[in-house]
DOMITI-728023 format. One record per residue: residue number from 1; residue in three letters; x, y, z of N, C-alpha, C in turn. Coordinates in Angstrom, 2 decimals. Atoms other than C-alpha are relative to their C-alpha. Layout:
BEGIN
{site NUM; ala; {X; Y; Z}; {X; Y; Z}; {X; Y; Z}};
...
This chain:
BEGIN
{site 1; unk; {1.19; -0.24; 0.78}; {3.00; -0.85; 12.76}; {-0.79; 1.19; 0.53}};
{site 2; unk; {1.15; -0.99; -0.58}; {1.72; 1.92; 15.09}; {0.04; 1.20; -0.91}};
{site 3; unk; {-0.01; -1.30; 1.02}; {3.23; 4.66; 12.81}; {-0.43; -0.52; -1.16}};
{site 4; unk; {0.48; 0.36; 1.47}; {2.12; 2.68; 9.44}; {-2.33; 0.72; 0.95}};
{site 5; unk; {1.68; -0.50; -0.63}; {-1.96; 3.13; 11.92}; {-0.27; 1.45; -0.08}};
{site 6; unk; {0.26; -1.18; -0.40}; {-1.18; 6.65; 12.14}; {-0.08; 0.46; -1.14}};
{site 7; unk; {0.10; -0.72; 1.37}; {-0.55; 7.49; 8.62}; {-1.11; -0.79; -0.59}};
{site 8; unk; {1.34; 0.73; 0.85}; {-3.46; 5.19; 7.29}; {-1.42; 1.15; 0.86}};
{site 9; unk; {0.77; -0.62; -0.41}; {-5.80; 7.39; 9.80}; {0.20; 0.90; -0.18}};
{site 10; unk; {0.01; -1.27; 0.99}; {-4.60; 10.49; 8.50}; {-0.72; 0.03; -1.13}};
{site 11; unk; {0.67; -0.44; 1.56}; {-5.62; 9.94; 5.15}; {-1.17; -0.32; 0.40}};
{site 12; unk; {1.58; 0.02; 0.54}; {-8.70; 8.66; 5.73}; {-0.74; 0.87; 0.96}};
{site 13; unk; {1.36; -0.84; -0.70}; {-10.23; 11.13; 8.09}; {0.09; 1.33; -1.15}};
{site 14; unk; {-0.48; -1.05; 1.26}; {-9.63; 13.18; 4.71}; {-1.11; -0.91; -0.99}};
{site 15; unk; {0.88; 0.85; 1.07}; {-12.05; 10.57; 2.99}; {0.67; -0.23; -1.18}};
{site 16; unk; {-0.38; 0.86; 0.89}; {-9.57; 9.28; 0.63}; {0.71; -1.26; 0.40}};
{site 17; unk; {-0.55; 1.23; 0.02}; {-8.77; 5.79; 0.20}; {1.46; 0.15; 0.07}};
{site 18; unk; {-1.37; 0.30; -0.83}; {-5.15; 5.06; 1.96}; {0.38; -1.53; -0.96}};
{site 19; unk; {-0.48; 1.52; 0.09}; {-2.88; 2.68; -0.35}; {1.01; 0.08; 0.83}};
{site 20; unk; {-0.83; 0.35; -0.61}; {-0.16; 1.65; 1.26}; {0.89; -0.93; -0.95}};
{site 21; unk; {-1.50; 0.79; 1.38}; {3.54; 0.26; -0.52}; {0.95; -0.34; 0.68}};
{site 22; unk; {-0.71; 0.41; -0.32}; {5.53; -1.66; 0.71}; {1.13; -0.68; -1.23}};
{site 23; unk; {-1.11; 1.02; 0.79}; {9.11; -2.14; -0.71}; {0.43; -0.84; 0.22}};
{site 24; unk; {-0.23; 1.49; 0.38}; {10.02; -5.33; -1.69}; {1.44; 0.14; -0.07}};
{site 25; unk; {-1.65; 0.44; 0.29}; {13.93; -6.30; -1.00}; {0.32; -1.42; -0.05}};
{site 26; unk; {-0.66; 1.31; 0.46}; {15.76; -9.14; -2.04}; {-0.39; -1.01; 1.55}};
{site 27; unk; {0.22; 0.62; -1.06}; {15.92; -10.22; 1.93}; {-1.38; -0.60; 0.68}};
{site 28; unk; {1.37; 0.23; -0.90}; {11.96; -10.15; 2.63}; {-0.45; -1.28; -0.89}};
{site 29; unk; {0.48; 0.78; 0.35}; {10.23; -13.04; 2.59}; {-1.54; -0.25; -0.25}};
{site 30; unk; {1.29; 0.18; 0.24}; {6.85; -13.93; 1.22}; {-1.00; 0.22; 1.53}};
{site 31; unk; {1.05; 0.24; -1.28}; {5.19; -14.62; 4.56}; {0.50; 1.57; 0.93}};
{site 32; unk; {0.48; -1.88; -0.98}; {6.43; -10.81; 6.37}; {-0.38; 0.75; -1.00}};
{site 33; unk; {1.09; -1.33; 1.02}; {4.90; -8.95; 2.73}; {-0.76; -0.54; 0.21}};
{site 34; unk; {1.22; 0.53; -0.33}; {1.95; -11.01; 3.42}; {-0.05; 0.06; 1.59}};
{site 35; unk; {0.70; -0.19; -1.02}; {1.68; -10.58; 6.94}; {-0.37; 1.80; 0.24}};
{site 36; unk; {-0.13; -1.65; -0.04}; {2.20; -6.45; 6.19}; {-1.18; 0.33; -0.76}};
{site 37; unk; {1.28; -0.67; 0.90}; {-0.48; -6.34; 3.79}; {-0.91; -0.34; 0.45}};
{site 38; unk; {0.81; 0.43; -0.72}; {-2.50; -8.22; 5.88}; {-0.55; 0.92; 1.11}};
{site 39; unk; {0.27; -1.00; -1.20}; {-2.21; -5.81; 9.18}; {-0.50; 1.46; -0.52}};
{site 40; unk; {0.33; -1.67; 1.10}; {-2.07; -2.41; 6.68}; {-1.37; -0.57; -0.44}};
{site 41; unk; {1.67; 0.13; 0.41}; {-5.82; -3.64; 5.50}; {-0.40; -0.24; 1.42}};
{site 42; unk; {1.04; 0.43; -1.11}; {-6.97; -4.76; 8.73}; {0.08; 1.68; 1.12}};
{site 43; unk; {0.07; -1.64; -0.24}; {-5.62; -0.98; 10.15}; {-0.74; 0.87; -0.61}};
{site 44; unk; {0.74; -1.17; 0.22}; {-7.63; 0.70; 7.56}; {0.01; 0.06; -1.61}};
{site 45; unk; {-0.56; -0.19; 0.83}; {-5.92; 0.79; 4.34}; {-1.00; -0.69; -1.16}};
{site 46; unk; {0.64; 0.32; 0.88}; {-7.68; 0.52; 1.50}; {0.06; -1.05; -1.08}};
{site 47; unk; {-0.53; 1.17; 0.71}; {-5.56; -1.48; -0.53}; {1.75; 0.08; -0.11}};
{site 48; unk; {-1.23; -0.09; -0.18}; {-1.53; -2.53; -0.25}; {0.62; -0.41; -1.46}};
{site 49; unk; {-0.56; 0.15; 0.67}; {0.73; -2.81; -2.73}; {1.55; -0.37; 0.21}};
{site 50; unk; {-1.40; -0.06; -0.40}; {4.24; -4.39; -3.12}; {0.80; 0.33; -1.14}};
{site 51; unk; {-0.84; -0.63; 1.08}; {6.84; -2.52; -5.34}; {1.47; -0.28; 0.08}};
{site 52; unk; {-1.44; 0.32; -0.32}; {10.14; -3.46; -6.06}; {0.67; 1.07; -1.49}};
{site 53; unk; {-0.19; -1.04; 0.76}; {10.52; 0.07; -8.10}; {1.14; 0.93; -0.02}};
{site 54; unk; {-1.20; -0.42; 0.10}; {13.77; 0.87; -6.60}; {1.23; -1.00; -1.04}};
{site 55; unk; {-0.12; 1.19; 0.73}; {14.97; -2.31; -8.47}; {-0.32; -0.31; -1.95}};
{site 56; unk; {0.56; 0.63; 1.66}; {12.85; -2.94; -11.97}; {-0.42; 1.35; -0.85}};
{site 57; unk; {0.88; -0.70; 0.86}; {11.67; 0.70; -12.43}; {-1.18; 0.09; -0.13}};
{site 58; unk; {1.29; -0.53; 0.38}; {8.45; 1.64; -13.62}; {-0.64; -1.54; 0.34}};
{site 59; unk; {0.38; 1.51; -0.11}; {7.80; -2.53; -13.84}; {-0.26; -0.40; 1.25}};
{site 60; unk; {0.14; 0.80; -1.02}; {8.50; -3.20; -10.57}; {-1.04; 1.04; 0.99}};
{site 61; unk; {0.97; -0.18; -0.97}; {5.47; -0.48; -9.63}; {-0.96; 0.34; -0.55}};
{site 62; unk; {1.37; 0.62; 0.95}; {2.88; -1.86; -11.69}; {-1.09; -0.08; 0.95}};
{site 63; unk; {0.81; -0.03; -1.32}; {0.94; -3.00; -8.57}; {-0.51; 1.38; 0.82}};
{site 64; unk; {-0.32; -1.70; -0.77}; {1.52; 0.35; -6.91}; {-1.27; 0.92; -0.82}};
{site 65; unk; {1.01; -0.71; 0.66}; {-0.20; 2.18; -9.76}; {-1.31; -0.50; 0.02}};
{site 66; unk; {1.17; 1.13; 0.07}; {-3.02; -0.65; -10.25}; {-0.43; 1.04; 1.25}};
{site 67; unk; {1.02; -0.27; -1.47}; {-4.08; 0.26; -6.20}; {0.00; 1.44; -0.64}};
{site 68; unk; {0.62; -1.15; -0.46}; {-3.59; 3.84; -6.62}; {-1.39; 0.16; -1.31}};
{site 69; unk; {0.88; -0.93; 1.07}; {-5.65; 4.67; -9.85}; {-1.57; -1.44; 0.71}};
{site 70; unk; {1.13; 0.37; -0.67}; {-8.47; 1.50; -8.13}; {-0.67; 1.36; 1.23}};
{site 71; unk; {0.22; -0.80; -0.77}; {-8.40; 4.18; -5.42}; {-0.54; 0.82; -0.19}};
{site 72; unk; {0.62; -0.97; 0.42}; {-8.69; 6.94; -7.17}; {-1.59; -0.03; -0.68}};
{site 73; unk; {1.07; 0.01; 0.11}; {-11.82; 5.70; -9.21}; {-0.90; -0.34; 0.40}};
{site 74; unk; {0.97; 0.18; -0.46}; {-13.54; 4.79; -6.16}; {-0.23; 1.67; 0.77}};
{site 75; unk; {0.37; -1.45; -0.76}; {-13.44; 8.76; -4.84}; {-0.82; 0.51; -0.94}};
{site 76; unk; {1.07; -0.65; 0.17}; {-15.97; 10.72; -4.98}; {0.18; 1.91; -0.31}};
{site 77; unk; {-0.84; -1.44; 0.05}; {-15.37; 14.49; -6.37}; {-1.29; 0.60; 0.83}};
């Protein structure tokens, strides 16, 4: 997680909101994407997302978009 800390503090000493995406594979289980989205917010991250967009396509990064465009209409021009 130290390199997921390092790229979440990049973006934000840039003052934009940091999502973060985690892909979703067949093997992961509920409880390590929930403990990842858990640590990625408590590092910094504005809001996580899980995408399974290598998989469903555009469908499977529904979520993904959701955080970024929340993101985007909380910046400030």
């Amino acid at each position: 997680m130290c390199i997921v800390k390092k790229h979440i503090d990049n973006v934000n000493q840039y003052g934009i909101p940091c999502v973060v995406c985690i892909n979703k594979f067949n093997s992961d289980t509920v409880a390590e994407l929930e403990l990842c989205k858990k640590l990625a917010k408590e590092l910094g991250a504005f809001d996580v997302a899980i995408s399974e967009h290598w998989a469903k396509g555009g469908d499977g990064a529904k979520d993904l978009s959701l955080a970024v465009r929340k993101a985007c209409q909380t910046t400030k021009e």
